[in-house]
Backbone bond lengths (Angstrom), bond angles and torsions (degrees), N, CA, C in turn:
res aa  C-N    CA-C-N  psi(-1)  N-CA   C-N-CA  omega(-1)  CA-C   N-CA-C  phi
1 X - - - 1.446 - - 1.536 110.83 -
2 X 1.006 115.26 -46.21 1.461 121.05 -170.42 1.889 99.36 -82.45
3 X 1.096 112.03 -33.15 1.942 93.82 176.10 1.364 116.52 -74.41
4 X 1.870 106.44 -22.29 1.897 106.32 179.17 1.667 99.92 -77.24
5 X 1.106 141.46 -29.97 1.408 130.49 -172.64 1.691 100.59 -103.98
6 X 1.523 128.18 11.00 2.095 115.08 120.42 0.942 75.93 -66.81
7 X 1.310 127.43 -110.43 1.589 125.56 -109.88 1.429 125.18 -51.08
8 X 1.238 87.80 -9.79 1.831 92.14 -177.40 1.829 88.03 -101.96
9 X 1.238 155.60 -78.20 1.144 129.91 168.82 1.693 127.80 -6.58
10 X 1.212 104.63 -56.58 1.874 108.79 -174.91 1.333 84.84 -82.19
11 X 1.603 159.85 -22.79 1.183 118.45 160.64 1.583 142.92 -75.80
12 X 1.465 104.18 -25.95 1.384 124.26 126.55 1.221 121.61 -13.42
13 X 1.021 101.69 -83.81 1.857 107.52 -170.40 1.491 103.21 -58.53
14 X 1.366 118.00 -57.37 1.677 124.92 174.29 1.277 88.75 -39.40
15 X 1.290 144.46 -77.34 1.603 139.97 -139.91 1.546 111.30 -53.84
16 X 1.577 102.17 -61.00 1.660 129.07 168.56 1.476 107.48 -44.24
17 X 0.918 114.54 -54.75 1.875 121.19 179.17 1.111 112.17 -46.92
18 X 1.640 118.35 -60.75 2.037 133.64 171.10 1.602 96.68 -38.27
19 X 1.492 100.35 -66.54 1.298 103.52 -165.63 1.737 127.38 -41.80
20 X 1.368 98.16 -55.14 1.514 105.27 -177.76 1.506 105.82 -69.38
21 X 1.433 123.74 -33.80 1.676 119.09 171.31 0.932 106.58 -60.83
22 X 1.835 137.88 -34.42 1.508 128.76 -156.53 1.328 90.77 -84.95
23 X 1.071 135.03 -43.24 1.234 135.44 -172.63 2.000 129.80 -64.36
24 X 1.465 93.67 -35.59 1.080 104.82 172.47 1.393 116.66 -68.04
25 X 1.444 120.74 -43.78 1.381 139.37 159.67 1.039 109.30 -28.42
26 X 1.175 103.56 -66.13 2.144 113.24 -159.68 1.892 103.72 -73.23
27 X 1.439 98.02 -29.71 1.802 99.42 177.76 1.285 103.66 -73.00
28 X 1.339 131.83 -21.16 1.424 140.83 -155.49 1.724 98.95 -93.79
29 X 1.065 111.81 -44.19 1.516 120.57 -167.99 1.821 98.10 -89.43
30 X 1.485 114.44 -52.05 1.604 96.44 -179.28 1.508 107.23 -61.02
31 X 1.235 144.73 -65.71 0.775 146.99 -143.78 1.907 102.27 -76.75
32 X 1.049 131.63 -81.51 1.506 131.86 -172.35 1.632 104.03 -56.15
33 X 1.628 135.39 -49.94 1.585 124.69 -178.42 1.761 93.79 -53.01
34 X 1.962 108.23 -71.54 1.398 93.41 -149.07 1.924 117.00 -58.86
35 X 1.270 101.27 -19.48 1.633 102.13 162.29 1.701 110.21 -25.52
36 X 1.428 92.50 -76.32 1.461 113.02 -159.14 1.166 109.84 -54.58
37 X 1.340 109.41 -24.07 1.608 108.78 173.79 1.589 123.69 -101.35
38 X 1.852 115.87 9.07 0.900 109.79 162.39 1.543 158.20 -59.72
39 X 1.481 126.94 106.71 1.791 123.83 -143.18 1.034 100.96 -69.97
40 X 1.503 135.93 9.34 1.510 128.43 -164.44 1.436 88.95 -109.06
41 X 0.823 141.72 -11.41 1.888 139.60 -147.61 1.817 88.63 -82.06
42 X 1.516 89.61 142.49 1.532 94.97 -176.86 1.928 91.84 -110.73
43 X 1.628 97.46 143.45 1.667 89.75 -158.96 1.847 86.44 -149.50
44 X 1.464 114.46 156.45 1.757 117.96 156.47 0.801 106.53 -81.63
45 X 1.566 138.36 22.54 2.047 119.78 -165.56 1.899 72.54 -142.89
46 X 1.239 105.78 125.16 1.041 125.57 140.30 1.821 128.87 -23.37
47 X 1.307 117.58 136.40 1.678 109.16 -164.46 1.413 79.51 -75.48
48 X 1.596 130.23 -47.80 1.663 110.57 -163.21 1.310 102.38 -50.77
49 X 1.571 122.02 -62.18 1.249 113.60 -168.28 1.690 131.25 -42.38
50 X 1.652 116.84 -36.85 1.138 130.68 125.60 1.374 121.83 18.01
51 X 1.217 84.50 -90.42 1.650 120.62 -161.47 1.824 99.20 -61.15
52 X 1.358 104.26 -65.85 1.540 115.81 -178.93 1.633 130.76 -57.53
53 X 1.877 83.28 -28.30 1.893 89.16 159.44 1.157 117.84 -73.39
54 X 1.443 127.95 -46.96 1.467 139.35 161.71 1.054 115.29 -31.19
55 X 1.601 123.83 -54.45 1.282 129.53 -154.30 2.299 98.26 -75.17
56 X 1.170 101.93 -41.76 1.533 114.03 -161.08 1.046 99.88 -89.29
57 X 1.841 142.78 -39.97 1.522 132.30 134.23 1.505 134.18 -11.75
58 X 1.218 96.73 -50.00 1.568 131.73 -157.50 1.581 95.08 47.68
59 X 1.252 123.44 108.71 1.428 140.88 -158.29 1.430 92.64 -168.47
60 X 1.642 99.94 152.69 1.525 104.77 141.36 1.170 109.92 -140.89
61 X 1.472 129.40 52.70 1.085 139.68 163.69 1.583 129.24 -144.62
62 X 1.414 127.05 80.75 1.255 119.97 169.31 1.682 132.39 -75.82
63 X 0.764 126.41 153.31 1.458 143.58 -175.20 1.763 118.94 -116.99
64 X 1.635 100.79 85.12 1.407 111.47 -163.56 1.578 118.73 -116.02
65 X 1.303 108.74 102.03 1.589 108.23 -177.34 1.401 108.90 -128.25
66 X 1.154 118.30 150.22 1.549 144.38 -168.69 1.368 108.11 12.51
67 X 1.403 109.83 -67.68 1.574 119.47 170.18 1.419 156.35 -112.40
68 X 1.934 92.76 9.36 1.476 96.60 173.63 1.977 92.19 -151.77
69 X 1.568 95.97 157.10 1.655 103.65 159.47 1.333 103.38 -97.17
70 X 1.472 111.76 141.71 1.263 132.75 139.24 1.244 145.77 -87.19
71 X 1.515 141.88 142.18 1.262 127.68 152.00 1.531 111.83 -125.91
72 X 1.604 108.61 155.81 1.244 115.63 -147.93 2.052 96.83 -108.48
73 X 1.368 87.85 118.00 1.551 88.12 -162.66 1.828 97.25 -131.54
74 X 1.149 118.40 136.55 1.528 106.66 173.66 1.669 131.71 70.99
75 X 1.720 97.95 9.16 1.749 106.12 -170.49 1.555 89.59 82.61
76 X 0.939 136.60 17.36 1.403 119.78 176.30 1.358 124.32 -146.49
77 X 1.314 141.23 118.59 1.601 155.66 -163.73 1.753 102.80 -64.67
78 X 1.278 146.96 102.35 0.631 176.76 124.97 1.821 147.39 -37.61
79 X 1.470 113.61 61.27 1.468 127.74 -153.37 1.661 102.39 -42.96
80 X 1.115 89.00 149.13 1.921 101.14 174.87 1.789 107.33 -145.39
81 X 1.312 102.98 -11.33 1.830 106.77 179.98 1.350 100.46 -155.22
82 X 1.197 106.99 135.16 1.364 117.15 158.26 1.588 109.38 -135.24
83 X 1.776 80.89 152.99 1.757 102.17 -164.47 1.419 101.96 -79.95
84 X 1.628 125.46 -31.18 1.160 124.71 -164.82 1.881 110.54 -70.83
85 X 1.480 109.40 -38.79 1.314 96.34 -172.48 1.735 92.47 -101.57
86 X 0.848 148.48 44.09 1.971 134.44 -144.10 1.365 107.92 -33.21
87 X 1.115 88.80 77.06 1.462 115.64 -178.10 2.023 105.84 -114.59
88 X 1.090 101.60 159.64 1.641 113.70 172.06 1.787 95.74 -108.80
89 X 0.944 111.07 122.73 1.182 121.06 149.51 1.352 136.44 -71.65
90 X 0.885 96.41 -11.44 1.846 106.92 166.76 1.767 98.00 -145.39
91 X 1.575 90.89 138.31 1.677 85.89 -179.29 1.542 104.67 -75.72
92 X 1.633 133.02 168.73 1.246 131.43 166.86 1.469 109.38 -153.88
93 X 0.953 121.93 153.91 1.521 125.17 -176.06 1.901 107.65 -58.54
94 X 1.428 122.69 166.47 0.909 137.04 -151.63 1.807 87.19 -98.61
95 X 1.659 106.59 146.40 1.439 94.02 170.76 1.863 114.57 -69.58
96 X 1.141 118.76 -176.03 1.264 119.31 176.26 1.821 108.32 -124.11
């Protein structure tokens, strides 16, 4: 009696545990990806440019404030444009 009500507790808890990770996940991904991909966003970088940092990153998430893009590589935010010199910080091929 007492080992079926663990096991039914730790499956419980296992169940509850999935749950709140699956969830956090899925709030994590709708909310911050479809951001990043929102067409309404008013921005200094061009949507192609956008698009072409994304594309040569292979990202779908940039990190764009006042004066530089980021991409998030290694736990760590990582410049690829800046507004101050409009400059590329990394060269990349031209879109087509």
């Amino acid at each position: 009696m007492r080992k079926s009500n663990w096991m039914i507790r730790f499956a419980l808890y296992t169940v509850l545990f999935l749950c709140i990770a699956w969830g956090s996940l899925v709030g994590y991904s709708r909310f911050v990806i479809q951001d990043a991909r929102n067409p309404n966003r008013v921005s200094w970088v061009p949507k192609a440019q956008v698009l072409q940092l994304m594309e040569y990153h292979g990202t779908d998430v940039l990190k764009i404030t006042q004066d530089e893009v980021y991409i998030y590589r290694g736990s760590k935010w990582i410049p690829v444009f800046s507004a101050l010199r409009l400059t590329r910080i990394f060269p990349f091929p031209a879109v087509r």
